[in-house]
KOLBATI-523962 format. One record per residue (C-alpha): residue in three letters; residue number from 1; z, x, y; chain. Coordinates in steps of 0.02 Angstrom, whole numbers, always signed. Example, Ala and Ser with C-alpha at 12.3 -4.5 7.8 and 13.67 -1.06 7.14 Angstrom:
REM KOLBATI-523962
ALA	1	+390	+615	-225	A
SER	2	+357	+684	-53	A
This chain:
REM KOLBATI-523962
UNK	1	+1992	-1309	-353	A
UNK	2	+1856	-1449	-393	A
UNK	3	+1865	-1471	-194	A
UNK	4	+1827	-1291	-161	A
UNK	5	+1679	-1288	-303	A
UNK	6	+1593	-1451	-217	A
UNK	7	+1617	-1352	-26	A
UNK	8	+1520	-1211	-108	A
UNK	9	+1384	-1308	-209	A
UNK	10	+1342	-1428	-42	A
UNK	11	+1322	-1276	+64	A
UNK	12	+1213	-1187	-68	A
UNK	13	+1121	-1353	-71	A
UNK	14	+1086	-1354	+124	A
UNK	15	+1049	-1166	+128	A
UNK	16	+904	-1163	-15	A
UNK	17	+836	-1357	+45	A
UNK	18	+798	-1301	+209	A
UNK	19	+644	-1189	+176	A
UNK	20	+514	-1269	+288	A
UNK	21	+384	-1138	+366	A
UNK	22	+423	-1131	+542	A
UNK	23	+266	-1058	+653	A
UNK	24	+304	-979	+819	A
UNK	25	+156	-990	+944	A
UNK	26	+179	-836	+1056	A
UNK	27	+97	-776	+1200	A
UNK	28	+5	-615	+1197	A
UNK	29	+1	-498	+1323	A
UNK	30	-98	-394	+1422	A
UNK	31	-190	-265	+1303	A
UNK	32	-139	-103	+1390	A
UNK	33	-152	+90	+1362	A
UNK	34	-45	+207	+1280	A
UNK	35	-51	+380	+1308	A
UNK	36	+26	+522	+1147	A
UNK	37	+17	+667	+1247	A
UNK	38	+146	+794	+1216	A
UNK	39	+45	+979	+1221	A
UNK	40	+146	+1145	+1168	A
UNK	41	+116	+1338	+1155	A
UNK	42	+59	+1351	+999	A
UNK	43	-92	+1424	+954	A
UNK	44	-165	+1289	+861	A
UNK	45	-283	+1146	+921	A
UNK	46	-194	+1020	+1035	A
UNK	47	-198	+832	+1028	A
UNK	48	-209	+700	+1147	A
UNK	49	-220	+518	+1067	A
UNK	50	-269	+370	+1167	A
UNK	51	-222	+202	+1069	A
UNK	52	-220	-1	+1149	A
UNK	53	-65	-122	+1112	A
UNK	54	-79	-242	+984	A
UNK	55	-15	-436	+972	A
UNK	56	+165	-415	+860	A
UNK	57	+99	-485	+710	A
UNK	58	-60	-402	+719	A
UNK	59	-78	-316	+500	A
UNK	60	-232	-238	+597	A
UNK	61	-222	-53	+628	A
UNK	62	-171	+12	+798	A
UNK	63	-353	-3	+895	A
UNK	64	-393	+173	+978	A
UNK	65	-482	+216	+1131	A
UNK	66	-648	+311	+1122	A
UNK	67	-754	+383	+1246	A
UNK	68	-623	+420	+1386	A
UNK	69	-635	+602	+1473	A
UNK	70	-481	+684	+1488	A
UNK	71	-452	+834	+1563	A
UNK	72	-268	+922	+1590	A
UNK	73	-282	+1054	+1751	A
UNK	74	-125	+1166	+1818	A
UNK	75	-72	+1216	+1988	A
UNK	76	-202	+1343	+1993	A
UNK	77	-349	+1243	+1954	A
UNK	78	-377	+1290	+1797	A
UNK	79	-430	+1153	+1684	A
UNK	80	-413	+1122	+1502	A
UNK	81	-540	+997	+1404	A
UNK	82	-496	+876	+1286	A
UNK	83	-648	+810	+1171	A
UNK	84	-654	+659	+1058	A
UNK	85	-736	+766	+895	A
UNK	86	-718	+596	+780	A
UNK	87	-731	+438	+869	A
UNK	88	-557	+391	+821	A
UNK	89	-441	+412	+957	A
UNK	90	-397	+602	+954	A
UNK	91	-458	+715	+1088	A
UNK	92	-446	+908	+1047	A
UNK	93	-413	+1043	+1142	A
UNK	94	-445	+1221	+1021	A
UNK	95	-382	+1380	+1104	A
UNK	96	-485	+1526	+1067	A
UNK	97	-421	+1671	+948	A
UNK	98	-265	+1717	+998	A
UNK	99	-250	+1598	+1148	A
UNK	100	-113	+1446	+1169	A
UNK	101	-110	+1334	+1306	A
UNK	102	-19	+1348	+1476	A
UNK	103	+79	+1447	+1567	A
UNK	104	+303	+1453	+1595	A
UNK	105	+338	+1358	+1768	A
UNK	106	+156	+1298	+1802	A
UNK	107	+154	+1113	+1866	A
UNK	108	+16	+1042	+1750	A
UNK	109	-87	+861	+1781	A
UNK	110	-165	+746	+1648	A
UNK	111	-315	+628	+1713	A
UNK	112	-388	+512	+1596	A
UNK	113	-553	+418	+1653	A
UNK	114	-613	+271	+1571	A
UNK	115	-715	+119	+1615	A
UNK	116	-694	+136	+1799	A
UNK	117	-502	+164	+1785	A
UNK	118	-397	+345	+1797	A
UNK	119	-241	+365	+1720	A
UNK	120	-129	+509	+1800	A
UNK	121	+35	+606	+1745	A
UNK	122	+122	+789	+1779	A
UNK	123	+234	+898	+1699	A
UNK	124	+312	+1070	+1711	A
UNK	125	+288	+1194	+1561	A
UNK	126	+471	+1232	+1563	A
UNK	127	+545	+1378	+1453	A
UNK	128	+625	+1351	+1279	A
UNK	129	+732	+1484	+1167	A
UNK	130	+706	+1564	+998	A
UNK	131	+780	+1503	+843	A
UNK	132	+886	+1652	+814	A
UNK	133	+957	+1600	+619	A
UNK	134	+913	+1456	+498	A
UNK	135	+1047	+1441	+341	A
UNK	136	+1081	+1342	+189	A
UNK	137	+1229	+1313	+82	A
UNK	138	+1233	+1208	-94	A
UNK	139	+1357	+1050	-70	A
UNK	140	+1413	+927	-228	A
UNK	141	+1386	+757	-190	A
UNK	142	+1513	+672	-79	A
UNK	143	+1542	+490	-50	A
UNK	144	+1354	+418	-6	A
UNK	145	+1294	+590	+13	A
UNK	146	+1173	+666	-151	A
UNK	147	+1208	+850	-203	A
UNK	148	+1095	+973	-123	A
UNK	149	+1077	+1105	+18	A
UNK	150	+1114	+1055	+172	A
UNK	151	+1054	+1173	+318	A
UNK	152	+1077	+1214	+502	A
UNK	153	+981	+1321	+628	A
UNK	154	+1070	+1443	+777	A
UNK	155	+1008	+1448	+937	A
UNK	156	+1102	+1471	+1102	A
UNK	157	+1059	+1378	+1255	A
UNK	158	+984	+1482	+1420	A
UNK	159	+1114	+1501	+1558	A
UNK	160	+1084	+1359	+1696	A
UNK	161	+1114	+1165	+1698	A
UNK	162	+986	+1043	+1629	A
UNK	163	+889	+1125	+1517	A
UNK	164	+840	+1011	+1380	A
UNK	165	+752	+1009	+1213	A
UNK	166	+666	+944	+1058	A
UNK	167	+708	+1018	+892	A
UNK	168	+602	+958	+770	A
UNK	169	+633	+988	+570	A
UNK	170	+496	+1017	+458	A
UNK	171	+521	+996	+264	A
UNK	172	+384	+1061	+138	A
UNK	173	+284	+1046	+296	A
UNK	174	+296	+885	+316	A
UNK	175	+377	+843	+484	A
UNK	176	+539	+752	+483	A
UNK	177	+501	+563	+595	A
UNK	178	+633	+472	+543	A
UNK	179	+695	+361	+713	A
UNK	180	+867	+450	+648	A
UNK	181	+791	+601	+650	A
UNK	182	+734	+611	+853	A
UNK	183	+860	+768	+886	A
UNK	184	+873	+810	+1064	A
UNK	185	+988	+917	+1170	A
UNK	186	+1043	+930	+1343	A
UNK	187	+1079	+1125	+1373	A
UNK	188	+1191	+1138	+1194	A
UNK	189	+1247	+976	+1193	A
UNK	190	+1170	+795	+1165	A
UNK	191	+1161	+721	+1330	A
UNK	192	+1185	+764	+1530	A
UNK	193	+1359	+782	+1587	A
UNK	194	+1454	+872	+1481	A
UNK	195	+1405	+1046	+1556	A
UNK	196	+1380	+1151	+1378	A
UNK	197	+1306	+1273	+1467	A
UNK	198	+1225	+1467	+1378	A
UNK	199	+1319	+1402	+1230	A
UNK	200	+1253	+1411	+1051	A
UNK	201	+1202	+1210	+1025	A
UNK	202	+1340	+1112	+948	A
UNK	203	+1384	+1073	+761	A
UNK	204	+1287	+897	+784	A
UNK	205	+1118	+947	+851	A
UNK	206	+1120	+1110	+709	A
UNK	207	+1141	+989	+558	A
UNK	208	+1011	+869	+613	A
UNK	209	+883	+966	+537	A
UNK	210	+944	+890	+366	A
UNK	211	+840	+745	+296	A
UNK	212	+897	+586	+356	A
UNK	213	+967	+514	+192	A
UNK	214	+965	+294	+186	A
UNK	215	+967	+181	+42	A
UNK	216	+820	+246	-1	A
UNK	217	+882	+395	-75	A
UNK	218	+816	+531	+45	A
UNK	219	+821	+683	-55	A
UNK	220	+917	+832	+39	A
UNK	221	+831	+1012	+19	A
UNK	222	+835	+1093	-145	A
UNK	223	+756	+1263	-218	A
UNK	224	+596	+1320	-157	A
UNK	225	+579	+1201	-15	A
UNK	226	+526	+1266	+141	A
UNK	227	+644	+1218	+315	A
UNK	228	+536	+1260	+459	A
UNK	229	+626	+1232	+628	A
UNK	230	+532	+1214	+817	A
UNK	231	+615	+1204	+982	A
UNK	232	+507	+1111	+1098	A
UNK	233	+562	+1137	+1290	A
UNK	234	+558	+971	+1412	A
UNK	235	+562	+900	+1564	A
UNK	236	+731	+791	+1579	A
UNK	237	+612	+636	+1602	A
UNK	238	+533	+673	+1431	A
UNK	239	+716	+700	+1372	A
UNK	240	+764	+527	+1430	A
UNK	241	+597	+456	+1387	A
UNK	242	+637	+519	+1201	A
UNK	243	+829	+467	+1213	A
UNK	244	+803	+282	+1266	A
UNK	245	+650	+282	+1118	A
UNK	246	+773	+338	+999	A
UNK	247	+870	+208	+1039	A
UNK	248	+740	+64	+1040	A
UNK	249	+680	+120	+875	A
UNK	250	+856	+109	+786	A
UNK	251	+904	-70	+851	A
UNK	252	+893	-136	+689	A
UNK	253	+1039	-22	+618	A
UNK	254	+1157	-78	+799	A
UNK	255	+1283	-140	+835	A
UNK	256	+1308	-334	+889	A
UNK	257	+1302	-305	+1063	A
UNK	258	+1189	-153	+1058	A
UNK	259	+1048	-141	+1208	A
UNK	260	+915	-265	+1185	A
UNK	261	+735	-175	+1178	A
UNK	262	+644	-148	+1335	A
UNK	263	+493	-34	+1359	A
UNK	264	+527	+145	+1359	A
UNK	265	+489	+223	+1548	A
UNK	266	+340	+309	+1572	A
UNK	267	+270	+445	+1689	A
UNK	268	+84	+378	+1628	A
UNK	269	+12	+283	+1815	A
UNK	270	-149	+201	+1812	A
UNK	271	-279	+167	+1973	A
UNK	272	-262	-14	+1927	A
UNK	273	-98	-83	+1988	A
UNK	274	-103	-238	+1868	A
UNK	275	-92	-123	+1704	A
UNK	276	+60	-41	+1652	A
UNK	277	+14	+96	+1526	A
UNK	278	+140	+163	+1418	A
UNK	279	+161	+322	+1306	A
UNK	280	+216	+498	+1373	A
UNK	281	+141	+674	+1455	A
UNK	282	+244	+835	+1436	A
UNK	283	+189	+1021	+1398	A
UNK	284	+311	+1133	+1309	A
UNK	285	+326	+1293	+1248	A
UNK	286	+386	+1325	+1064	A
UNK	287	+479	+1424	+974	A
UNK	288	+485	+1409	+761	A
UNK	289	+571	+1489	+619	A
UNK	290	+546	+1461	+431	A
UNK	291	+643	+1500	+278	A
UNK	292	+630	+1462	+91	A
UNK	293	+789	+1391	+3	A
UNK	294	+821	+1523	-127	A
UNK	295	+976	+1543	-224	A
């Protein structure tokens, strides 16, 4: 027993001595451009941001990109303008009354200009469906999982292979971001291949508009909260461009041998073939329901 004590005591010994600061010199790279530009149907102003990488340890906010014109035209040559209002990044598009952007199965292209350089990207407006139900049922705590209502939407997949989506959960308003909380389907199920097709989306995907609940004690919905639920159409590269981030940003709760983070592909191509600019284009159209949790 005295044995097993000293074992413990030298390695606690070793483990708490060794506490010298150990500074890693890294390299930085290239400053390049990243492009948020994911444009829907709705009839409220649409956003384009333009942001720069930063070195990893950077505590500095993300440094934006002012004074770039950006313009997003369709197949017809109709153009839309996006304007920098604030000098911090955004550029706005604001429909007129009653007006949303874009068109169902018009080809649309982004070009960004900027100091001498033009960044380039398409997409197809592709169709979505409605959110036909959204319900709510009271459950006791079980296991890790608080007391509260839990909810789930209904919606049923269009006939046809590879049609994919992005439901997105809003709670109080307040959209839910969690990495956990990127819910995507491939016609009614979660990924290509296993041919759910015109079904009503799976079990899965309909719960995942629940809170995602951690250590941190994510509440689930309770009375008077408000669940709003969108459906977000995509192009399968957005789909895959929103699977792989998923995955990148939830490394640190995989497994041993999980993928090792890489950049997430882009469809963002810049004039300059020594830049690699990252982010995403897509146009969508939406659909959205809202309830309020009532007993």
């Amino acid at each position: 027993m005295k044995n097993i004590v000293f074992i413990i005591l030298t390695f606690m010994m070793v483990f708490t001595a060794c506490e010298d600061i150990v500074e890693i010199d890294l390299a930085e790279g290239p400053v390049e451009m990243v492009v948020d530009a994911w444009i829907n149907t709705d009839t409220i102003p649409q956003v384009i941001k333009l942001r720069t990488t930063a070195p990893y340890f950077s505590n500095a906010f993300v440094p934006v990109v002012n004074d770039a014109e950006i313009v997003v035209t369709d197949e017809d040559g109709r153009s839309y303008e996006f304007l920098e209002l604030e000098n911090n990044g955004n550029y706005i598009w604001t429909p007129e009354p009653g007006e949303h952007f874009g068109e169902i199965d018009k080809q649309y292209t982004l070009e960004i200009s900027l100091d001498g350089k033009t960044y380039t990207a398409a997409s197809q407006l592709n169709p979505t469906v409605p959110v036909d139900t959204i319900t709510y049922e009271f459950q006791e705590e079980v296991l890790d999982e608080p007391a509260g209502y839990f909810a789930q939407f209904f919606a049923r997949d269009q006939p046809g292979l590879g049609d994919t989506y992005w439901i997105k959960a809003y709670k109080n308003g307040a959209f839910l971001d969690a990495p956990q909380e990127i819910n995507i389907a491939y016609d009614g199920g979660p990924s290509a291949g296993a041919e759910i097709d015109g079904l009503v989306f799976i079990t899965p995907i309909r719960e995942a508009i629940n809170p995602f609940i951690d250590i941190a004690g994510l509440s689930t919905y309770s009375l008077g909260d408000t669940i709003r639920v969108e459906i977000h159409s995509l192009t399968p590269e957005a789909f895959t461009y929103l699977e792989r981030a998923r995955i990148q940003l939830t490394l640190g709760d995989a497994a041993l041998f999980a993928e090792p983070p890489t950049n997430v592909p882009t469809n963002i191509r810049s004039s300059s073939e020594t830049e690699n600019p990252q982010g995403f284009f897509v146009v969508s159209e939406v659909s959205s329901l809202e309830v309020v949790v009532e007993e």
